[in-house]
C-alpha positions as CSV (number, residue, x, y, z in Angstrom):
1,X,64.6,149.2,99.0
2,X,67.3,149.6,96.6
3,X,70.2,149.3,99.3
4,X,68.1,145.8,100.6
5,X,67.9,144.7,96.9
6,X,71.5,145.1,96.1
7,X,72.9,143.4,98.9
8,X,70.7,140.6,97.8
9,X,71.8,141.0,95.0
10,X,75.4,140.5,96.4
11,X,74.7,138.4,98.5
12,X,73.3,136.1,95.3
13,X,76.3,137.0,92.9
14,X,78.8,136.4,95.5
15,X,77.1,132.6,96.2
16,X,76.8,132.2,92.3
17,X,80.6,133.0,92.2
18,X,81.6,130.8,94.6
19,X,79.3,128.0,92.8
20,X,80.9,128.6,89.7
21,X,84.1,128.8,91.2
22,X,83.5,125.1,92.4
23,X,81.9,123.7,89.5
24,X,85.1,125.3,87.4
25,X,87.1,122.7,89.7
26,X,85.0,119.3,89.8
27,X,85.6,116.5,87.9
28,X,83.7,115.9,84.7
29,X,82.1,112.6,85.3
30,X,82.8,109.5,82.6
31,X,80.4,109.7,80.1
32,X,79.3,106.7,78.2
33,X,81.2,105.8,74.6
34,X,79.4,102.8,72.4
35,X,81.6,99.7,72.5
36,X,82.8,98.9,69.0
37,X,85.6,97.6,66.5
38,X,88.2,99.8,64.6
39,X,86.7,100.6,60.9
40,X,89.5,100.9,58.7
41,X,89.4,103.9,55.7
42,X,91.6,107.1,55.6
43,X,89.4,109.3,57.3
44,X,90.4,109.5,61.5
45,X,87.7,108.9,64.1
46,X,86.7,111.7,66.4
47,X,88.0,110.6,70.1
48,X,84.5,111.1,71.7
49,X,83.7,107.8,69.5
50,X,86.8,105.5,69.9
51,X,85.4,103.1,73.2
52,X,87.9,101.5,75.8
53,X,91.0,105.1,76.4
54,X,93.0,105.3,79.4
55,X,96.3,107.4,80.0
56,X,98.7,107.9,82.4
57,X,99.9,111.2,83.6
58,X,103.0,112.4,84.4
59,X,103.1,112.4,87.6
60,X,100.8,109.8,87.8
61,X,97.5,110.8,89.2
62,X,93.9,110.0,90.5
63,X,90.4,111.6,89.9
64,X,89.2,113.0,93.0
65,X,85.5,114.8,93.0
66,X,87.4,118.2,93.1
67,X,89.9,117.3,90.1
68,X,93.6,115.0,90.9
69,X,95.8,114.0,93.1
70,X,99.2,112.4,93.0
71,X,99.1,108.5,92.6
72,X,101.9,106.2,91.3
73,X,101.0,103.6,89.1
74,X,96.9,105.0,88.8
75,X,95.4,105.0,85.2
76,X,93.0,107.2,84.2
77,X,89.7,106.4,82.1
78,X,88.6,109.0,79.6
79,X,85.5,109.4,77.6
80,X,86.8,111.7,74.9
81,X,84.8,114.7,76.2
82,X,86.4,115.5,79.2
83,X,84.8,112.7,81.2
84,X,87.2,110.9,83.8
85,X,87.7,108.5,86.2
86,X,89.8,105.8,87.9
87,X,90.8,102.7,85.6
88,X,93.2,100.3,87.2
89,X,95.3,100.2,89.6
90,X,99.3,99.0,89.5
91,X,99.7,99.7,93.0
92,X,100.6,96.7,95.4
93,X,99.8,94.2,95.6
94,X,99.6,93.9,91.7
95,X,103.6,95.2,91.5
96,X,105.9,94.1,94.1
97,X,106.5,96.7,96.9
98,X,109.9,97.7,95.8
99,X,108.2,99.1,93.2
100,X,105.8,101.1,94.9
101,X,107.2,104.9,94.4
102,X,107.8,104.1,90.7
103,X,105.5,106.2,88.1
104,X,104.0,104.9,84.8
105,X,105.9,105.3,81.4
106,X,104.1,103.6,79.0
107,X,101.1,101.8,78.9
108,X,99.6,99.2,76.0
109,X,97.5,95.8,75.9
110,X,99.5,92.7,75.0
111,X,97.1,92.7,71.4
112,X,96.8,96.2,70.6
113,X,94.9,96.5,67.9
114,X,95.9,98.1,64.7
115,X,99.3,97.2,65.3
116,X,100.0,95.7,61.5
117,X,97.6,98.0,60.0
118,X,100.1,100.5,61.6
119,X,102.8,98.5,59.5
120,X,101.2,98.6,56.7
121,X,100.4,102.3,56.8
122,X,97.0,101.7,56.7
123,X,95.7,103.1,60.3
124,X,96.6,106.4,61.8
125,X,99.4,106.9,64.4
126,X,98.8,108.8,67.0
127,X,101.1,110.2,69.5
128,X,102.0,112.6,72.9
129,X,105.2,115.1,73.1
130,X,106.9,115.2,76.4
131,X,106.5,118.5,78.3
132,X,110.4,118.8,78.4
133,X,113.0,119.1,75.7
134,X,116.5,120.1,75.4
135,X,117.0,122.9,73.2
136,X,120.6,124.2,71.6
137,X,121.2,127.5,72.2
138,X,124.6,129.6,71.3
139,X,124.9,129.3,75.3
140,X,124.8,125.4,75.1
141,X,122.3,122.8,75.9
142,X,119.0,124.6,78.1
143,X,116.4,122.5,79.3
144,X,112.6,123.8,78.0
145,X,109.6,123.1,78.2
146,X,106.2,122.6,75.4
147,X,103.0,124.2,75.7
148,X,100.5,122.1,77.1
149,X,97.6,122.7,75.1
150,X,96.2,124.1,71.7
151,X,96.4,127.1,70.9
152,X,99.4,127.8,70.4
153,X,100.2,123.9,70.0
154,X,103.5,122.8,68.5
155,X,104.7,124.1,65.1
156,X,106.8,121.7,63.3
157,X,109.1,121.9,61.3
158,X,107.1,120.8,58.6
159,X,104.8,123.6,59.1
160,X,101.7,120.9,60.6
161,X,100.2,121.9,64.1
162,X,100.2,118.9,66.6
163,X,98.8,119.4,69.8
164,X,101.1,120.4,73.2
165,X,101.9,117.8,75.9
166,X,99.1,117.6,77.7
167,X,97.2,116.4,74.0
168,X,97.0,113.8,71.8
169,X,98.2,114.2,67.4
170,X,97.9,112.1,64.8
171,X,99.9,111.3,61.7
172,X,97.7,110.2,59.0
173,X,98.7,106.4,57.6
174,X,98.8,107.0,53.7
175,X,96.2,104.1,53.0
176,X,97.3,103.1,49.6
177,X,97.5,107.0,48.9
178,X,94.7,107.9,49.6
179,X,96.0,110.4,52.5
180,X,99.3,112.4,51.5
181,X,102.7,111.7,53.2
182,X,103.7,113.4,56.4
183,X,100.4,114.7,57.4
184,X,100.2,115.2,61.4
185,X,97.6,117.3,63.5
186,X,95.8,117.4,66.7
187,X,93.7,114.6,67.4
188,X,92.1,115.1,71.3
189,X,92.7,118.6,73.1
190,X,93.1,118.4,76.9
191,X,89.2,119.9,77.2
192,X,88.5,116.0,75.6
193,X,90.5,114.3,77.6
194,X,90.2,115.5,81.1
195,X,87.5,118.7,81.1
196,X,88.8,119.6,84.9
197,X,91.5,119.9,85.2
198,X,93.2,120.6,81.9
199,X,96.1,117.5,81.8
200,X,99.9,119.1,81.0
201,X,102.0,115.5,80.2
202,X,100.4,112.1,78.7
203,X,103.2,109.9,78.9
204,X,101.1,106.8,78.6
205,X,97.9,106.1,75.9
206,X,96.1,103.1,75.1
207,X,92.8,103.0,73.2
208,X,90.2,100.1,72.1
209,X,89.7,98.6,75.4
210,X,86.1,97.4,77.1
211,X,83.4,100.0,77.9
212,X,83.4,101.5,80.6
213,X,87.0,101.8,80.2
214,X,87.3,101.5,84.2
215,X,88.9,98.1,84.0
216,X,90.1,98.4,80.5
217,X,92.9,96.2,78.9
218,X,96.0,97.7,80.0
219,X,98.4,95.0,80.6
220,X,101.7,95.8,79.5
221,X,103.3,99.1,81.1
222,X,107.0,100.6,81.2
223,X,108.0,102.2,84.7
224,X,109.7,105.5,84.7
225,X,113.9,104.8,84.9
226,X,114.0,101.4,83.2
227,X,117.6,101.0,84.9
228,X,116.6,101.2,88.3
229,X,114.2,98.0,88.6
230,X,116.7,95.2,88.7
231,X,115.9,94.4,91.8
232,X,115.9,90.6,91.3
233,X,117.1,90.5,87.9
234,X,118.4,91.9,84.9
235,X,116.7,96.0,84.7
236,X,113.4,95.5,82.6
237,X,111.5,97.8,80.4
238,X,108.3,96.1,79.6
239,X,106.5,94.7,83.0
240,X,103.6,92.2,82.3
241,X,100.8,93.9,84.6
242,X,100.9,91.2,87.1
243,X,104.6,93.0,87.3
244,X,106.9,90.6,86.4
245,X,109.3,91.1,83.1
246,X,107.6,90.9,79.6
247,X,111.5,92.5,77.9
248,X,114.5,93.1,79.8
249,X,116.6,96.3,79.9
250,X,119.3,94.7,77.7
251,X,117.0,93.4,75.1
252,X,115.8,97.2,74.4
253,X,119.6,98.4,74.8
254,X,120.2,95.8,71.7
255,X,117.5,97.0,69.3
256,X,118.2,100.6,70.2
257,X,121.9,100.6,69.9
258,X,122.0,98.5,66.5
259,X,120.1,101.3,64.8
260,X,121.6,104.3,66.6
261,X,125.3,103.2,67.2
262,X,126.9,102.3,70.7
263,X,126.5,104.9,73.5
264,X,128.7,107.0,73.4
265,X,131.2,107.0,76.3
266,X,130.1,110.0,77.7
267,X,126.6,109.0,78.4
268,X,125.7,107.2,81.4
269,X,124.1,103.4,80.2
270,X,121.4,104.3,82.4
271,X,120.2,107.0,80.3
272,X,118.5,104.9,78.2
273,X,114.3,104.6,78.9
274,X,111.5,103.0,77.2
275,X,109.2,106.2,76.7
276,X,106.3,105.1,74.2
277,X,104.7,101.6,73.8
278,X,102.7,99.6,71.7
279,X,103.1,95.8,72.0
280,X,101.4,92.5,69.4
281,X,101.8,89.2,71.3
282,X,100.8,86.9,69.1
283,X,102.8,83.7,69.8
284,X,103.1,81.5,73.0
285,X,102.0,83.0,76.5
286,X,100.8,86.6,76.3
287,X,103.2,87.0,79.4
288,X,106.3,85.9,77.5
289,X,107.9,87.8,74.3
290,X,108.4,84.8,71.9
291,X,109.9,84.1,68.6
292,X,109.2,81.1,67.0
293,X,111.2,78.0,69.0
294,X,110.2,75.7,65.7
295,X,112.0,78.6,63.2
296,X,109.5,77.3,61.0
297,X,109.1,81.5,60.5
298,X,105.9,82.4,62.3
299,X,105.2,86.0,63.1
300,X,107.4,86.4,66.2
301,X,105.9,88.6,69.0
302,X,106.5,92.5,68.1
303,X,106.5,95.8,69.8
304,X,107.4,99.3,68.5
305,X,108.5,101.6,70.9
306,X,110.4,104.8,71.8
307,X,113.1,106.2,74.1
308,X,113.5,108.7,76.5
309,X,115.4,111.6,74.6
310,X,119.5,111.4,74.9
311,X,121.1,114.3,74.1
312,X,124.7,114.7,73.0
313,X,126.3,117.8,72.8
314,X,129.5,115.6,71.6
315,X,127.5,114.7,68.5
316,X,127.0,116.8,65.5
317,X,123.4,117.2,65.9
318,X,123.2,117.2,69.8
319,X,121.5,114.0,70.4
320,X,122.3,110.4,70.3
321,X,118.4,109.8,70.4
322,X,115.9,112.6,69.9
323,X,113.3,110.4,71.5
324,X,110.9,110.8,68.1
325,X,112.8,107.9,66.7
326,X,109.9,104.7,66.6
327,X,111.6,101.5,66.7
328,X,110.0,98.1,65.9
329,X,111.1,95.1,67.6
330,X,110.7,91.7,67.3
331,X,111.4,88.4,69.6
332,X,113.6,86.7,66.9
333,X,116.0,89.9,67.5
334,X,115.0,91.8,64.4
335,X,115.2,95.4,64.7
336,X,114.1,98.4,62.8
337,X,112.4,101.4,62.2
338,X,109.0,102.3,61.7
339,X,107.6,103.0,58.4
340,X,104.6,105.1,58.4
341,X,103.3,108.2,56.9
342,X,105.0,107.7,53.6
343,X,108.3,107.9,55.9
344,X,110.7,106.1,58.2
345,X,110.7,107.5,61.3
346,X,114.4,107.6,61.7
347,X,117.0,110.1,63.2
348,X,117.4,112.1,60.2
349,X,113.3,112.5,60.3
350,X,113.1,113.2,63.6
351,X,115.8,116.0,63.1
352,X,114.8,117.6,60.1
353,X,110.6,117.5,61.1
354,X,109.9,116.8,64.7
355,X,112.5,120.0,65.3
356,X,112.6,124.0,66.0
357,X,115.1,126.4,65.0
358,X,118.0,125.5,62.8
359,X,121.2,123.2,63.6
360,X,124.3,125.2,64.1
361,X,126.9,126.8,67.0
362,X,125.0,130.4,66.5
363,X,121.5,128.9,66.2
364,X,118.4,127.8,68.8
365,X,118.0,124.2,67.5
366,X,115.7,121.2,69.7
367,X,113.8,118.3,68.9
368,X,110.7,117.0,70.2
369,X,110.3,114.0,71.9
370,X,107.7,111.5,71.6
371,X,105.7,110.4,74.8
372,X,102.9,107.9,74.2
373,X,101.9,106.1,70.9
374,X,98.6,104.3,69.6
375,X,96.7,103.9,66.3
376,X,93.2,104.8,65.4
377,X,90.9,104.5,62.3
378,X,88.3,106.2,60.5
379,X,86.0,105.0,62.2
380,X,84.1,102.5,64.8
381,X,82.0,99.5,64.3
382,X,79.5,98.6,66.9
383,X,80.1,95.4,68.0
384,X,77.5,92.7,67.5
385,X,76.4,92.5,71.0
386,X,75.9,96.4,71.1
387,X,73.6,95.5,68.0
388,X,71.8,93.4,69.4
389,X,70.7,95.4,72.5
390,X,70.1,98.3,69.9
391,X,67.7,95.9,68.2
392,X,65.8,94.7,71.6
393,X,65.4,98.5,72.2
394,X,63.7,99.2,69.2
395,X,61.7,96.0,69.3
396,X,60.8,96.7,72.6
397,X,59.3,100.6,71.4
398,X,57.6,99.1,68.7
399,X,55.4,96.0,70.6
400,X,54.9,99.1,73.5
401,X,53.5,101.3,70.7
402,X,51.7,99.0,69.1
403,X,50.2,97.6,72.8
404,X,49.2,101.1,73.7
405,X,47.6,101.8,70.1
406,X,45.7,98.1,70.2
């Protein structure tokens, strides 16, 4: 009897092993997240609450039932508690088939919300780090790589933990000083944002679209290698998600270069990449970037973005871009960098926080570079018509109770 009950008994473990073996590689179905409104204040929201998320992966990928698969242009829906599934779809015939093989950069909605509160240091940034970084050894430039998740996360310079690549952080906005300067930490692990399996690289994030955030708002995107999509035109870095231009190639080099300096000689022009996006349209066609043809002085159309990281071993600190540097742009040509967190975020910040190891020939010195941007709030406002099905619910329950108690 016992030799008949333990191979049961196998026989039973070894069919719960391979169960669990499955169930450790399906996909966490999309969960449902309440529509709602960004609630300003200086606490931060909790990403399981915050409706409308997509990302893009690097590669870019799909959900399938037994996890993802490689898929250019695919953006991914996420609950905030490690729910997924496919959002939309950049694939042809929505981009031109030249464009077919290229992979997702950036990713943003032509009125992302927050964007002046951002400004005004009065919402939260929040941000990805790029799996790969150059780092300075006494050998010379070495390619390297982040964690992906938390632990151990990224240390910076600062001493604050931010999450790894695969995550999302946040710098807290300073909100009239209520919050104190330079404050960053993790904001979604890669458990919230894809349970199974575990993402390694957001290079794209945009938040506060439609529930269910399948056919969210995305319509702005950056394609990887900004150079290489001149195909009938000038090279563009901003695509309109119907996939013609939004902002040219040149327009970006402009902004970049009249904050940073020329390119140096010894850098190829193509080097330079949008990398992180967030865009406010506010005048003319959505589909256009517009200043104001009257120059009666209208807010001009805006975005703040970052680049690809550039590094230098020429220059004194080993990069002509660390790729943490967050420029804002506007359509009238004004150019700048952001202020948030109680600082700019400039070279010099980038080098002496977003950084490991110390600058010098005989040291290990590298910068982290910034992948994806978006802002959040303390909190989330249902919106009305959410209310108002909340309230037929509940009216509903009470004339049932009080028919059933009549």
């Amino acid at each position: 009897m016992r030799s008949t009950a333990l191979l049961k008994l196998t026989g039973a473990a070894t069919l719960v092993a391979l169960m669990v073996t499955s169930n450790a590689w399906a996909t966490i179905p999309y969960g449902s997240v309440t529509p709602g409104l960004p609630a300003l204040g200086p606490g931060i929201a909790p990403p399981s609450t915050v409706p409308g998320k997509e990302y893009s992966h690097d590669i870019d990928e799909e959900v399938t039932a037994v996890g993802v698969a490689p898929d250019p242009k695919q953006v991914i829906a996420w609950d905030g508690s490690g729910g997924v599934a496919n959002g939309l779809d950049f694939s042809p015939p929505v981009f031109p088939t030249v464009l077919i093989d290229f992979e997702i950069d950036a990713i943003a909605n032509h009125d992302d919300f927050l964007f002046n509160q951002l400004l005004s240091d009065d919402a939260h940034l929040l941000f990805s780090l790029d799996k790969d970084f150059v780092l300075y050894t006494p050998g010379g430039p070495v390619p390297s790589m982040l964690p992906p998740g938390t632990p151990p996360g990224v240390t910076l310079a600062n001493g604050n933990v931010v999450g790894g690549s695969g995550e999302i952080s946040y710098e807290l906005g300073v909100f009239g000083g209520a919050n104190a300067p330079d404050t960053q930490g993790l904001w979604a692990s890669q458990a919230a944002i894809n349970g199974m399996p575990f993402p390694d690289d957001l290079d794209g994030l945009e938040i506060w679209g439609p529930e269910p955030a399948l056919t969210a708002d995305t319509d702005k995107l950056s394609l990887r290698l900004d150079a290489a999509t001149g195909f009938a035109g000038p090279p563009v870095s901003v695509f309109n998600g119907d996939g013609t231009p939004y902002i040219d190639l040149p327009t970006i080099t402009a902004a970049v270069t009249s904050l940073l300096g020329p390119l140096p000689t010894s850098i190829e022009p193509d080097r330079l990449n949008l990398d992180a996006l967030m865009v406010k349209d506010v005048l003319g066609e959505d589909s256009s970037f517009d200043g104001d043809p009257t120059g009666g002085g209208a807010d001009p159309d805006r975005i703040i973005f970052s680049i690809d990281q550039i590094p230098d071993p020429a220059d004194p600190d080993g990069y002509y871009a660390t790729g943490s540097e967050l420029f804002v742009l506007d359509a009238a040509g004004g150019a700048f960098f952001l202020a948030h967190g109680g600082h700019l975020w400039d070279h010099g910040y980038a080098l002496s926080t977003f950084s490991i190891g110390m600058p010098g020939p005989d040291q290990n010195f590298g910068v982290f570079d910034i992948d994806a941007i978006e802002a959040v709030t303390a909190g989330v406002v249902p919106e009305p018509t959410t209310l108002v099905l909340a309230f037929s619910v509940v009216m509903g329950a009470m004339l049932f109770t009080r028919r059933q108690t009549a």
